[in-house]
C-alpha positions in Angstrom: -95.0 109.1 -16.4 -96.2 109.6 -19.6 -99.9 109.3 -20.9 -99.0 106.8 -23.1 -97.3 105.0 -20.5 -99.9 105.9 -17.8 -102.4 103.4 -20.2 -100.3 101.0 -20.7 -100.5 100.5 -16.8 -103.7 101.0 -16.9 -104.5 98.0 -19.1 -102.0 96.2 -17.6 -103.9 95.9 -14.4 -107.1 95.7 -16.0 -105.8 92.5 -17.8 -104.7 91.1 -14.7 -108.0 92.0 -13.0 -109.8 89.8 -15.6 -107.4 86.9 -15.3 -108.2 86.4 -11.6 -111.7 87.1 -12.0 -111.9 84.4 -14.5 -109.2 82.1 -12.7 -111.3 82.0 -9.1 -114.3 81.2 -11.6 -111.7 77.8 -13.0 -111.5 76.6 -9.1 -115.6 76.1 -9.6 -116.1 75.6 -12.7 -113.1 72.2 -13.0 -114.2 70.7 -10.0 -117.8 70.3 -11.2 -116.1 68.9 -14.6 -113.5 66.5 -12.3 -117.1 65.0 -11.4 -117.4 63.6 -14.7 -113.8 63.4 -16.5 -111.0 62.1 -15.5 -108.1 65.1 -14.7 -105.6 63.7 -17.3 -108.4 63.4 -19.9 -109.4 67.4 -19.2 -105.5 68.3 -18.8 -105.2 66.7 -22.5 -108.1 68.0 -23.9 -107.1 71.9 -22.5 -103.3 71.5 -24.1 -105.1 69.8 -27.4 -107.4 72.4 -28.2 -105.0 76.0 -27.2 -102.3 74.2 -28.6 -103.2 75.0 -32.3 -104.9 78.3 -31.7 -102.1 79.7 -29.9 -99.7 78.3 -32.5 -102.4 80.0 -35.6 -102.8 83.5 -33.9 -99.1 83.8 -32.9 -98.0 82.9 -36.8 -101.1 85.4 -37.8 -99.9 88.0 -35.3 -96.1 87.9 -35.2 -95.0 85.6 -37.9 -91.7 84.6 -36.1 -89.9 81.1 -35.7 -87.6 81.2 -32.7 -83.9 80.8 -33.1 -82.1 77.7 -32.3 -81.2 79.3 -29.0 -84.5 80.5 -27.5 -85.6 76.6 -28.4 -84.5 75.4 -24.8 -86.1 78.2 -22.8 -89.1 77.7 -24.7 -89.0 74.0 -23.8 -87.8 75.0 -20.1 -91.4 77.3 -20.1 -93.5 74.5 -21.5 -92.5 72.7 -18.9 -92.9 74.5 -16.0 -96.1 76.5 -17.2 -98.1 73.8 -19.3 -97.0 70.6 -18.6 -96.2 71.0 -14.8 -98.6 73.4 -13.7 -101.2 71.8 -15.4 -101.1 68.3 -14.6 -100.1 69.3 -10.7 -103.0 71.4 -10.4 -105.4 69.5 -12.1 -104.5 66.0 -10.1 -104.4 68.2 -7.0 -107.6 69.5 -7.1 -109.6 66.3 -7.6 -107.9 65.4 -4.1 -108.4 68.5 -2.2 -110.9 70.9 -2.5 -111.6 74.4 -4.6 -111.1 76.3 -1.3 -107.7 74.5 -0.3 -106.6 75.0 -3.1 -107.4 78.9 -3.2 -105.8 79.3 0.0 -102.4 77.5 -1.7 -102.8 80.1 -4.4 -101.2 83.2 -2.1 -98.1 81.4 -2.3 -97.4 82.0 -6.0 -96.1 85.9 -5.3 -93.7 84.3 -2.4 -92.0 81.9 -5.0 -92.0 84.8 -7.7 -90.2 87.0 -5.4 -87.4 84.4 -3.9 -86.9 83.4 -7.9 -87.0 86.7 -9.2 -84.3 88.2 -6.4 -82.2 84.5 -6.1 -81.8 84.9 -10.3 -81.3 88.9 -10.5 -84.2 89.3 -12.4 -85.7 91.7 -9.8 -84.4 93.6 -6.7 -85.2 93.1 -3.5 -87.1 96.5 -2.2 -88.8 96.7 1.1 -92.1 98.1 -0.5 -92.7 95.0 -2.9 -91.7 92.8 0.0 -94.6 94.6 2.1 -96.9 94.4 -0.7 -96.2 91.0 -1.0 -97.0 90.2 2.6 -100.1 92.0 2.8 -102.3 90.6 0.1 -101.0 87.2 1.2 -102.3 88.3 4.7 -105.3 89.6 3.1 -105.9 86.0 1.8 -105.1 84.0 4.8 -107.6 86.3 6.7 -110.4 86.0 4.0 -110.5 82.0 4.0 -109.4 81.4 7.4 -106.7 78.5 7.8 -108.2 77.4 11.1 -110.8 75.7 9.0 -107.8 74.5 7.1 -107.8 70.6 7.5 -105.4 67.8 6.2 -106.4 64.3 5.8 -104.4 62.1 4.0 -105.9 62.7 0.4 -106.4 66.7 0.8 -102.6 66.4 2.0 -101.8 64.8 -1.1 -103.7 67.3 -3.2 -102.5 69.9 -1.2 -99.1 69.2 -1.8 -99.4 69.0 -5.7 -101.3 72.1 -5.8 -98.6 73.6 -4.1 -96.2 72.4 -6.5 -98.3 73.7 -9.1 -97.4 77.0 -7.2 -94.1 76.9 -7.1 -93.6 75.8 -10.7 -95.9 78.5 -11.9 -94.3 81.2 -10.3 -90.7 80.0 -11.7 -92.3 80.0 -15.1 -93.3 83.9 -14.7 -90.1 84.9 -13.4 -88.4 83.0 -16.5 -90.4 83.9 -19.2 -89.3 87.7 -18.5 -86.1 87.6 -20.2 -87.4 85.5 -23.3 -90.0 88.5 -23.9 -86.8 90.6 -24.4 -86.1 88.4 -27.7 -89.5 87.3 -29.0 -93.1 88.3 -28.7 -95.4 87.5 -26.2 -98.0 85.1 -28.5 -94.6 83.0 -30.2 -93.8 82.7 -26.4 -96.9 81.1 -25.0 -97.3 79.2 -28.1 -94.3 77.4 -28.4 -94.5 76.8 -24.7 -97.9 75.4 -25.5 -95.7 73.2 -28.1 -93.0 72.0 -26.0 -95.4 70.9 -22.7 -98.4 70.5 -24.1 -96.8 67.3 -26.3 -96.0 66.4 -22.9 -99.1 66.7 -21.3 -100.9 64.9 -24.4 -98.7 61.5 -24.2 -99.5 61.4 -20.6 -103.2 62.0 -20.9 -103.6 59.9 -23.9 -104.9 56.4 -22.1 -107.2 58.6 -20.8 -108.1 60.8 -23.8 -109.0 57.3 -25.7 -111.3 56.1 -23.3 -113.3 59.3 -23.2 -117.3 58.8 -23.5 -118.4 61.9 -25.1 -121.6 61.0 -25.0 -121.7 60.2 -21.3 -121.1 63.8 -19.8 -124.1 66.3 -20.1 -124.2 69.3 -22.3 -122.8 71.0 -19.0 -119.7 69.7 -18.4 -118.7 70.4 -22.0 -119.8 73.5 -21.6 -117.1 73.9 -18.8 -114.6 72.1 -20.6 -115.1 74.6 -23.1 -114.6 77.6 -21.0 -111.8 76.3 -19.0 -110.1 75.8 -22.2 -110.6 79.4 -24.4 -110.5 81.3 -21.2 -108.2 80.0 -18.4 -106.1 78.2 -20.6 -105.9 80.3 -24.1 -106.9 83.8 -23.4 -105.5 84.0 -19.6 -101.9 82.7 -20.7 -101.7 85.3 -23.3 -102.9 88.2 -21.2 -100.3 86.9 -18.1 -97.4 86.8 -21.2 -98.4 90.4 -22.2 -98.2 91.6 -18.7 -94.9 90.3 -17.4 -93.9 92.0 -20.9 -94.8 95.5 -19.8 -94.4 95.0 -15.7 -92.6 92.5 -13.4 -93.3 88.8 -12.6 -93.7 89.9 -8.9 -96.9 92.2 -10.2 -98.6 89.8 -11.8 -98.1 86.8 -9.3 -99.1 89.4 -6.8 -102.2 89.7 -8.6 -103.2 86.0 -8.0 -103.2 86.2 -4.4 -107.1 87.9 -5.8 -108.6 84.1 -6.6 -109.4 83.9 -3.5 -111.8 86.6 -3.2 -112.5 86.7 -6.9 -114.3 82.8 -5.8 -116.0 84.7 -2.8 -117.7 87.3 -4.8 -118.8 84.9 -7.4 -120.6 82.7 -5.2 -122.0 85.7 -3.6 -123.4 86.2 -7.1 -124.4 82.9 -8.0 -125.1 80.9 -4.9 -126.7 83.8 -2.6 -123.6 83.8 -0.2 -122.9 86.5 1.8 -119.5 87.6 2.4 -118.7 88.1 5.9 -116.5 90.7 8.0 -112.7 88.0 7.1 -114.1 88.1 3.7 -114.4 91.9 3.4 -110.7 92.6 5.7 -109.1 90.4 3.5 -110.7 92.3 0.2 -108.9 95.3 2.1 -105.5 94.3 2.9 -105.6 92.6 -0.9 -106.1 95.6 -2.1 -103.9 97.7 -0.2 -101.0 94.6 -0.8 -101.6 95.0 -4.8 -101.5 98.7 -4.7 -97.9 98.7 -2.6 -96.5 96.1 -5.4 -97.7 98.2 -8.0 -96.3 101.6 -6.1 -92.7 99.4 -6.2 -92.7 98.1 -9.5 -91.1 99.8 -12.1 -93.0 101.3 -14.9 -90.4 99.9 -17.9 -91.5 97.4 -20.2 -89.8 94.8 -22.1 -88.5 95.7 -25.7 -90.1 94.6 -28.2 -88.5 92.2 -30.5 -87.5 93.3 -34.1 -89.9 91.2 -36.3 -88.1 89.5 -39.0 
């Protein structure tokens, strides 16, 4: 490998490091928010505000309009990525709770890999497929699914969030090919185009009837940070990373919310992480490293600017 392409993985899985970190801080951090705002009004709000940044810094940065036939896969990304994913998870989690829906989270690398092999985007190898299973492991033995309950409203919630899953993974595996053709900001922005005008006519009974003055200074200071960071800078960084890995990588990567929540309350609430919480750390770990081992160090093109 060659030092150029040694830091290019390098920053790759920093990125991705960052992402989850910041992503098992979203669990927290939108259910304290869900207290005071309605989830369509904070799905609308997160889709009106990275809407037209993305859109500014992708015209600043790459200064491309998509053809006429990369305008249906960009709507076929919105939809899967901003206007499904965010409205499942988001209705899901004021159902259920942060930890269920952590512990929903591992399946995102499953769904990557079936879509991934099922549409020859990625082959099967036994040493992603190990990978795979261990840092799903690793998170089923950190939060423990004996303490896993399901009354009628968590099932609910549950269910949507695994949804959310399922339709986040597909949206990784198909935004892979599209990165071949355009670059990564046009991508996510024109995604953020396509489903976020989807997200905003749903939300918008909701968006109207928001009392701005009603929430405390803290809740908009959540909104705020759900919105630049998990929304805006996270979508980017995930777009650049598929780019210059594989979709299985980085879905592998979010089997880290999990623990990423764990040590943050260890910071900020005083908890203590016990012996699951450390052996599931461990077989993370060792999971992440075996996809990594497997996947192939090419990156995507890039596009010829125009």
């Amino acid at each position: 490998m060659s030092s150029q392409s040694a830091g290019v993985a390098w920053r790759v899985h920093v990125g991705l490091l960052f992402v989850q970190l910041t992503f098992g801080a979203f669990h927290v951090v939108a259910k304290a928010v869900l207290a005071y705002l309605h989830p369509l009004a904070l799905a609308g709000l997160r889709v009106l505000v990275a809407t037209p940044l993305l859109l500014l810094l992708a015209w600043q940065h790459d200064r491309i309009l998509p053809g006429r036939r990369d305008l249906p896969w960009l709507a076929l990304l919105g939809l899967l990525g901003v206007f499904a994913n965010q409205l499942l998870f988001i209705l899901g989690l004021r159902l259920t709770t942060a930890t269920s829906a952590a512990l929903l989270m591992p399946s995102i690398p499953v769904f990557a890999a079936a879509v991934a092999i099922i549409g020859r985007i990625e082959r099967a190898s036994a040493g992603r497929a190990l990978g795979i299973a261990l840092s799903v492991l690793g998170a089923l033995v950190m939060l423990d699914p004996r303490s896993f309950r399901m009354a009628d409203r968590a099932l609910a919630g549950d269910l949507l969030v695994l949804a959310n899953c399922m339709s986040y993974a597909t949206f990784l595996v198909v935004m892979r090919p599209v990165l071949r053709r355009l670059p990564v900001a046009t991508v996510i922005a024109w995604s953020f185009l396509f489903g976020g005008a989807g997200v905003t006519a749903v939300s918008w009974p909701h968006l109207i009837d928001l009392n701005l003055a009603a929430a405390p200074l803290a809740v908009w200071a959540g909104v705020a940070y759900v919105v630049l960071v998990p929304t805006t800078l996270n979508y980017l960084i995930n777009a650049w990373a598929v780019a210059r890995s594989t979709p299985s990588l980085v879905a592998a990567y979010t089997t880290l919310q999990p623990l990423s929540a764990g040590l943050l309350a260890a910071l900020f609430l005083a908890e203590r992480p016990g012996w699951p919480q450390l052996a599931g750390g461990l077989l993370i770990a060792a999971g992440l490293w075996r996809v990594s081992a497997a996947t192939p160090g090419k990156r995507v093109k890039a596009p010829a600017r125009a």
